[in-house]
N, C-alpha and C positions, 0 to 999 in steps of 0.2 A: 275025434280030433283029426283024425287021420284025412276025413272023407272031407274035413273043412280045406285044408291043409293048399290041396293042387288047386283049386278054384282060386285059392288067396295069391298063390304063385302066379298063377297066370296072371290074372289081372295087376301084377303090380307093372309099373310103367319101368322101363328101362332107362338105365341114368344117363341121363342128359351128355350129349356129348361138347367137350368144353372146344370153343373157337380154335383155331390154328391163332397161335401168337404169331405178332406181327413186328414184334419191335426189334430180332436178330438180320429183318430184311429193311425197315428203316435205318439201324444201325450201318448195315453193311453200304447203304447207297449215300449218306453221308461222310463215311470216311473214303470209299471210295470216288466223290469227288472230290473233296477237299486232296487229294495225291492226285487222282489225274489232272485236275483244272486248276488246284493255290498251287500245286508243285511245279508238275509236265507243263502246264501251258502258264502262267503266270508267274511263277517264279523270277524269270529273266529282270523282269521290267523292274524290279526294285532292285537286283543285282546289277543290271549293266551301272550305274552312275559308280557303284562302289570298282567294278572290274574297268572302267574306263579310267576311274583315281588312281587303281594299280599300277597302269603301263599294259595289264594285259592284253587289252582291248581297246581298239580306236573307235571315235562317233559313228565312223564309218561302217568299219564292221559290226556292229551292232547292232545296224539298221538293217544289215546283209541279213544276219542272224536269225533277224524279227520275222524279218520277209520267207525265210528258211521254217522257221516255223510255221507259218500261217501257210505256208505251201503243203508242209507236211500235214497238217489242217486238215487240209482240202482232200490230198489224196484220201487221210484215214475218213472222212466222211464220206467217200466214194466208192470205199469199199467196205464200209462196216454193214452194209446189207448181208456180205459174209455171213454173217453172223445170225442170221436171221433162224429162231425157233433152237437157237443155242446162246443166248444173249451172256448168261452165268458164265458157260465157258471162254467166252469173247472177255469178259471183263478180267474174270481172273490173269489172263495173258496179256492184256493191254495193261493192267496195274503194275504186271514182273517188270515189264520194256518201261514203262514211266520211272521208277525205281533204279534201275537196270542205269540208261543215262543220265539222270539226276547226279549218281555216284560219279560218272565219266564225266560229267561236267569241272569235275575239280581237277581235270589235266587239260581240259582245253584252255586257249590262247596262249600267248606268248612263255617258252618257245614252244609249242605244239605245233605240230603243222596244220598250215591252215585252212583246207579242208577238214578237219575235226570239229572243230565248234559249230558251222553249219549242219553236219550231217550228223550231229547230234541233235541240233535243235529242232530239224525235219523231222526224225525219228521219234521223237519227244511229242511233238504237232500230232503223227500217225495215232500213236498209243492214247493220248489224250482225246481225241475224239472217235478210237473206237470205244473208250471209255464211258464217254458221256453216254452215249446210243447203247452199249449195252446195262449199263445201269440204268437209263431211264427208260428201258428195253423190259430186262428184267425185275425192275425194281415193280413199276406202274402196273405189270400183269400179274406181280404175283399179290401184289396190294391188294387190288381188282377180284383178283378169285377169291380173295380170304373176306370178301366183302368188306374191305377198309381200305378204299379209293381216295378219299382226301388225307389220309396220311401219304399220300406220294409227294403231297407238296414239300414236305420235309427235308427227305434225301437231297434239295436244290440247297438248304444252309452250308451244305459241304463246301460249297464252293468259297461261299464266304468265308468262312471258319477255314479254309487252307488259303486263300488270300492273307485270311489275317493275320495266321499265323507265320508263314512264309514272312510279308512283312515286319512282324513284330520281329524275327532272329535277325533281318536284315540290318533293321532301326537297331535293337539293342547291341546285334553283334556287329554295328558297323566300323568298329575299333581291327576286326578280322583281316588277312586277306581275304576276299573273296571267295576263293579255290577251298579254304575250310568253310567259307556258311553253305558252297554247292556239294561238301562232304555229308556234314551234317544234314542236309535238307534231303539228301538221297538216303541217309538210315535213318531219317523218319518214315519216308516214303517207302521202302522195305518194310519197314515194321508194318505202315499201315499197310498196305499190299497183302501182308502173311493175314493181317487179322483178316482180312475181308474173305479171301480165299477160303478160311475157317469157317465164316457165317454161311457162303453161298454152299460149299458143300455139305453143311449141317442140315440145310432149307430142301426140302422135297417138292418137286413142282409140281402143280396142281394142274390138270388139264382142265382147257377152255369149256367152260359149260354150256351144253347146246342153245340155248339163248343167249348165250355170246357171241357164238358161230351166227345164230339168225341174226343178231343186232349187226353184226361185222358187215354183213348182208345186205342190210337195209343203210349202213350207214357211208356205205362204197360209193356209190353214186356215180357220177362222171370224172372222168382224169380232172377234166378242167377244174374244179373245185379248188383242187387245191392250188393251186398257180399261184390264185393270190395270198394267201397267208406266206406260200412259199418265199416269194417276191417280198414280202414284208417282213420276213426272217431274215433274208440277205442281206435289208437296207436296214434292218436292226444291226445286223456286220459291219456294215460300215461305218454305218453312225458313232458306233459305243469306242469302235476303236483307237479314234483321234484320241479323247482323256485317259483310256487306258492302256496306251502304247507311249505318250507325251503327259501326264500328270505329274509322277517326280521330276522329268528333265524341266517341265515349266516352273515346279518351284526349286526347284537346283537354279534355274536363272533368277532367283530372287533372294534367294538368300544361298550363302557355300555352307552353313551347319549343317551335316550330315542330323543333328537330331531333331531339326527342324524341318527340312526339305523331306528326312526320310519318314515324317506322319503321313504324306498324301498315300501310300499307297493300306498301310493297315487302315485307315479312317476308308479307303475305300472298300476294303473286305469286310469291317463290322459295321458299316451301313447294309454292305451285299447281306450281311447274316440277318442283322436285327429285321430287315424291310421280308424276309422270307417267312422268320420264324411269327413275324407278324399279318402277315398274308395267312398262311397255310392254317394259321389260329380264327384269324376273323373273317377273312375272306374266300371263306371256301367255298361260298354259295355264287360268287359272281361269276358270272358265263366267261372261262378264258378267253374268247378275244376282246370281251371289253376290259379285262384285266390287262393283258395285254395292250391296249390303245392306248391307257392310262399307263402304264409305264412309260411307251415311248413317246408320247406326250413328255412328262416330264423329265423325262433323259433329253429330247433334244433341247429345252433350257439347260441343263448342264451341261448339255455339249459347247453353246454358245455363251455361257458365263463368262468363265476363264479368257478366252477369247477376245470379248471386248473390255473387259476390266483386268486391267496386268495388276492383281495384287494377291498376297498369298490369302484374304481371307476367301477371294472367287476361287482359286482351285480349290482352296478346303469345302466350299461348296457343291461345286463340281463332285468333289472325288463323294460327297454324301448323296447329291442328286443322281449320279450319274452310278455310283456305285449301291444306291438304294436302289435302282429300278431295272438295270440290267440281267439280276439274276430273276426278279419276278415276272420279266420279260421272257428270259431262255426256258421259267418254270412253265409259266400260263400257255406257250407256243408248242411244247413240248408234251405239255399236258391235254392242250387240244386235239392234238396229233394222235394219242394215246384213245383221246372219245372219240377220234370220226375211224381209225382203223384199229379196235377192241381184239381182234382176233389174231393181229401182227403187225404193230405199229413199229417196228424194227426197217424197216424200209422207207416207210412217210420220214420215221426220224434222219435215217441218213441224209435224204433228199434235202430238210430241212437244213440240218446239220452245214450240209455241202455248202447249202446259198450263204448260210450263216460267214465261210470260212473264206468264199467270193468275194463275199463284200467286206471282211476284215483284210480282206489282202489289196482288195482295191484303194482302202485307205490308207494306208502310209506309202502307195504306189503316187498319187495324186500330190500327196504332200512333196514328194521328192520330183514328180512333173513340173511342179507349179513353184519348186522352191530350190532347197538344197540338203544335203542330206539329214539333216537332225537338228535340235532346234538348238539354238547356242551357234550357227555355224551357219546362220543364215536359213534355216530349214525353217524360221518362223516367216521367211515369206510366201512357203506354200503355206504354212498349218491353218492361217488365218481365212483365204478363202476355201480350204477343205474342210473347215470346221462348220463353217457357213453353209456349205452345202450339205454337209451330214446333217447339221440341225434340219434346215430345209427337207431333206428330205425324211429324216424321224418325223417332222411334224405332219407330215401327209399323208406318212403312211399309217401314222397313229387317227387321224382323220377316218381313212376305210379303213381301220379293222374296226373301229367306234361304229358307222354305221354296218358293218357288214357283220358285226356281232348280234343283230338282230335276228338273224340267223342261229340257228343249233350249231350249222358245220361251214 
């Protein structure tokens, strides 16, 4: 028995080694949008009608604010290359700073001084989009290595699901001051901030595998290449921003119920969730830019709904069109980005990011050119022909990414 014994050892096969799970780095990129982007960047828009009810805030200033934001935007997308082959540690930090002024938001406005609410809401802008880029940084590579690339579609419901929820304390708690739903809404953002912190330091990162490095290689190409998705990322910026900076103030002009007016903005975040969780499920074979075309395709009808129909059932469609297709839009663009540079899409993303925040800032810039500050106050005689031209141009740029998706990159 003896002599059988090592022959039988040897050959036996060694146990199979079980996958790297995936679901503590899905986890972590869904709640860390849902803080950076329903909290840091989106939060405001269903707060200002309640902080303007206060006293603490005028139409005025709140357009300051917006604009204060989307600036802050821009910087953190122009520097979150930072970041670049340290994505985990970029986010963990931009989650604290989202968190961090969320809480400070319950002492700004009146009497605060008034530089405070701006230079909170730039900072907020900063930390939220070095957020995005390093979650969909970190998230999309480490998906990628562990060989479960269309689970990255997932981590994009965050955004929805912190829309919604955000919304939903707004709607329910709109009995509140204000100054407590921005306490509240910053120790949720805490809390999630600590869990995420928890997953990404749990998660070991996997180094790029040499046919990663080769595909990175081959799929580099010419600078120019990207120009234009770039450029169609930016006019995605502009486009989305009319409904989602003006959707509750346009139905605040239609009806004064705070619990009527204040549906547009969660119906816009579980549109953003459900239109994700249904993509990322059925649609993971379609070639991101024609996902993408088809989004802005039908975002720039929502964009133009509300617009020429003043009734509350067009923004309620609006906020499902417009909010059904913008996140599948920032996923499929995002996600592209991740296939043409495999080896360090942390840079493509910024770049993206940056036009993204361009062109949200050129839009309520146009509105206040062409009009007056905010809508109720005469601000709806810009919004109508900058709505018109954000449609216009969603629908052209959705046009070439439709043929230019014929194309791999």
């Amino acid at each position: 028995m003896s002599t059988i014994s090592p022959p039988l050892a040897r050959s036996a096969a060694p146990p199979a080694a079980s996958p790297p799970t995936t679901w503590p780095i899905v986890a972590a990129g869904i709640l860390a949008l849902a803080v950076a982007m329903g909290v840091g960047r989106f939060a405001f828009t269903p707060l200002l009608p309640l902080m303007v009810r206060d006293g603490s805030l005028s139409a005025a200033a709140g357009a300051e604010w917006a604009a204060a934001n989307y600036a802050g935007y821009l910087a953190g997308a122009l520097t979150a290359a930072r970041f670049s082959g340290r994505p985990g540690r970029g986010l963990i930090l931009s989650l604290g700073g989202v968190a961090l002024t969320t809480l400070a938001m319950a002492a700004a406005g009146d009497p605060a001084p008034a530089i405070l609410g701006p230079t909170l809401r730039a900072a907020a802008g900063v930390f939220s989009a070095w957020a995005l880029v390093c979650a969909s940084g970190w998230c999309l590579a480490e998906l990628a290595r562990r060989h479960a690339p269309r689970r990255g579609a997932w981590i994009y419901t965050g955004v929805g699901l912190g829309i919604a929820l955000a919304g939903a304390l707004a709607w329910l708690g709109g009995g509140q001051p204000a100054a407590r739903l921005w306490l509240e809404l910053g120790l949720l953002a805490a809390v999630g901030a600590g869990l995420v912190a928890g997953l990404v330091r749990r998660q070991g990162t996997i180094p790029p595998e040499p046919s990663e490095r080769e595909g990175a290689a081959v799929a580099r190409g010419p600078a120019g290449g990207e120009a234009g998705p770039i450029l169609c990322y930016g006019a995605f910026g502009f486009g989305y921003i009319v409904p989602a900076t003006f959707l509750p103030a346009m139905a605040r002009e239609l009806t004064p119920d705070p619990l009527v007016f204040g549906l547009a903005w969660p119906l816009f975040g579980l549109a953003a969730l459900a239109s994700v969780a249904v993509a990322a499920r059925r649609l993971a074979g379609v070639p991101r830019r024609r996902l993408w075309a088809a989004a802005q395709g039908i975002m720039a009808l929502g964009t133009a709904l509300p617009l020429a129909i003043h009734a509350l059932w067009a923004v309620a469609a609006s906020a499902v069109l417009v909010g059904g297709t913008f996140m599948i839009a920032t996923m499929a663009g995002l996600q592209w980005a991740r296939e043409a540079r495999p080896d360090d899409p942390t840079p493509l993303l910024a770049r993206m990011t940056a036009a993204f925040a361009a062109g949200q800032i050129a839009g309520p810039l146009l509105v206040r050119a062409l009009g007056h500050a905010g809508v109720g106050s005469g601000g709806g005689d810009g919004l109508g022909p900058t709505g018109a031209v954000a449609a216009l141009t969603l629908a052209l740029t959705a046009l070439w990414l439709w043929r230019a998706g014929k194309r791999p990159f």
